[in-house]
N, C-alpha and C positions, 0 to 999 in steps of 0.2 A: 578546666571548663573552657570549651570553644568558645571564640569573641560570638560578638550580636551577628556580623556578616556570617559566620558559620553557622551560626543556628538558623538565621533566616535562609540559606541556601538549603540547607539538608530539608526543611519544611519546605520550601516550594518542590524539592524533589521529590518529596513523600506525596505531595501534594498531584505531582503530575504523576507517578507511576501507580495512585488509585485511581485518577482518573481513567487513566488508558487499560486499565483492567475495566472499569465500569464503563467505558467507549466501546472495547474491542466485541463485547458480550450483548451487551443491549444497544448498542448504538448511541447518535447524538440525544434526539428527541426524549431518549426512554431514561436517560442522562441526568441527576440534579444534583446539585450543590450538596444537598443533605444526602444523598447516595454515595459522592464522593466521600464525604466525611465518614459516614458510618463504616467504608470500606477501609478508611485510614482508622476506624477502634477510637473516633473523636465526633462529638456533637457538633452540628453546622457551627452554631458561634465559636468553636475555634478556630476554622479555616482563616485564614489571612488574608482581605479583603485587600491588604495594600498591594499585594503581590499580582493578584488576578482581579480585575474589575467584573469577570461575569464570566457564564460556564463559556462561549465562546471564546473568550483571552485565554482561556485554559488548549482547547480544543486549539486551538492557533498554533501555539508554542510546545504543543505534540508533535501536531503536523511537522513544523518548523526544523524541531528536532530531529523528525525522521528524513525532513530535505536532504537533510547534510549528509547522511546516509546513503539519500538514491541519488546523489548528486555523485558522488566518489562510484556508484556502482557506473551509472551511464559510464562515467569516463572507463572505468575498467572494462564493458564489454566492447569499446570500440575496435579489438582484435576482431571480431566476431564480423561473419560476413557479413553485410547488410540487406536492409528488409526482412523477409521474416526471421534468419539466424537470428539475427542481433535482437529483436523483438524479443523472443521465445526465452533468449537468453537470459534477456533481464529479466523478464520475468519471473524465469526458474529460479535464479538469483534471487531476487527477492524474498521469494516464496522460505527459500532455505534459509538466510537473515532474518524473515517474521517465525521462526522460529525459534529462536534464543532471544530477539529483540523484545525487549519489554513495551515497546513501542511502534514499531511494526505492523502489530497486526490493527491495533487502534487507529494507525495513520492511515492504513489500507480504505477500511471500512468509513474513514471520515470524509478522504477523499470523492469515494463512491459515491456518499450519501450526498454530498454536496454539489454532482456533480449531476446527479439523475434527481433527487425529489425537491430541490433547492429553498428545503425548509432553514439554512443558512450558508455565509459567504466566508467559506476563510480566504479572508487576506493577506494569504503569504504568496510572495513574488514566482518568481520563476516557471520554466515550463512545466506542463503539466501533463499529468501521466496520460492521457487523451490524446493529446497534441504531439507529443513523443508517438507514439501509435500508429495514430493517423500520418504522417510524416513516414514511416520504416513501412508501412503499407503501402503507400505511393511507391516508397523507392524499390518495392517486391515485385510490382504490376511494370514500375521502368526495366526492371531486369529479367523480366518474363517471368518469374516464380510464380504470380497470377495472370488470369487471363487478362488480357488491355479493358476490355468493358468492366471491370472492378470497381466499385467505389468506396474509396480509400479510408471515407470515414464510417462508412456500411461495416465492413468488415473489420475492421481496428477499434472499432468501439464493441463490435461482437466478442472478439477476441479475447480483448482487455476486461469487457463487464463476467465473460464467463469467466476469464483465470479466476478476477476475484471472487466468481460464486464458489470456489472449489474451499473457501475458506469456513463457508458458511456448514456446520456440519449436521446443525438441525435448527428447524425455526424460532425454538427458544435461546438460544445459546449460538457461538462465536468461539469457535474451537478448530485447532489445525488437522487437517485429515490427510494423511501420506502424500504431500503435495506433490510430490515430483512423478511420482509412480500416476496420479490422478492426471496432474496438467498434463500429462505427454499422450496420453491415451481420449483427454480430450479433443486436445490441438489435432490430432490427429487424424478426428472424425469432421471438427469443422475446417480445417483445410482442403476434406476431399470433397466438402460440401461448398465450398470457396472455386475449386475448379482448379487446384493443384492436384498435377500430375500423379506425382510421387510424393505424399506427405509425409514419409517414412525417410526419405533423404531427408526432407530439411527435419526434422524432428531428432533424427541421430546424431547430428550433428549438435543439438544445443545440449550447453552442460551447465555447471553452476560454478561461477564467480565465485573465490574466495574472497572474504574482504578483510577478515583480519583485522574486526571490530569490537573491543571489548565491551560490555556492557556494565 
């Protein structure tokens, strides 16, 4: 028989990979405590209240989880040219990590929602997928890739909010849909709409990040 520390880790594990199935699907709002439970095959009174104080500490320590994640990917596309290269890249990267990630695609969609309907605030540190964005946008528009009259946050939050719409596969449900084949053929229409050139050069050129992450 596992000590008490093993059992209470594997429980808050079980605990966080029904939530990020009932996050990834329905989102925060649509989200409760007895949803999570029933998706873990247990009645709300047995969730462990000492572990998570409220469905937000839950939603926290997803996110959290999947930081460590996109933190390892940023440093891996720094090969990758910068401005839209590196942009497009992480993002395809990703797209192909929320696809075996148990966690991933929950992070995705919690990020989004907190960041456009601000029905909640996760409080976990670090840049944020926006700001990363807006920043590789700037430095596209310094390097001519966009025209100089661009606004860095205009277009870097257009970018970033449709990558994540490609996840969305229909209104009920939160489901992955050939993301790479999808993102590329998108980026592609809103780049020439952006007022790049050639969106078919920088487009060929982004690929996907191994990372070499077990789950």
């Amino acid at each position: 028989m596992g000590s008490r520390s093993d059992q209470k880790a594997a429980t808050r594990e079980s605990i966080l990979l029904a939530a990020a199935q009932q996050f990834a699907e329905h989102g925060y709002a649509a989200t409760s405590i007895s949803g999570i439970a029933a998706r873990m095959g247990k009645p709300k009174s047995a969730l462990s209240y000492s572990q998570f104080r409220s469905k937000l500490d839950i939603a926290n320590a997803i996110v959290e989880r999947q930081l460590e994640v996109w933190k390892l990917l940023i440093e891996r596309v720094e090969h990758a040219d910068p401005g839209l290269p590196r942009l497009l890249t992480l993002l395809v990267s990703a797209a192909a990590d929320a696809r075996t990630s148990p966690f991933g695609p929950a992070a995705i969609r919690l990020v989004l929602e907190s960041h456009e309907h601000h029905l909640f605030e996760l409080p976990y540190t670090g840049q944020s997928w926006f700001e990363y964005a807006y920043a590789q946008v700037g430095e596209a528009v310094a390097l001519g890739q966009l025209p100089p009259a661009t606004d860095p946050r205009e277009v870097g939050y257009l970018i970033l909010s449709a990558s994540f719409g490609v996840y969305e596969a229909n209104k009920n449900g939160f489901r992955l849909v050939d993301p790479d084949r999808a993102l590329r053929m998108l980026w592609t229409g809103l780049l020439r709409e952006a007022g790049v050139a050639d969106p078919a050069a920088i487009v060929d050129v982004v690929h996907v990040v191994a990372l070499d992450v077990e789950y």
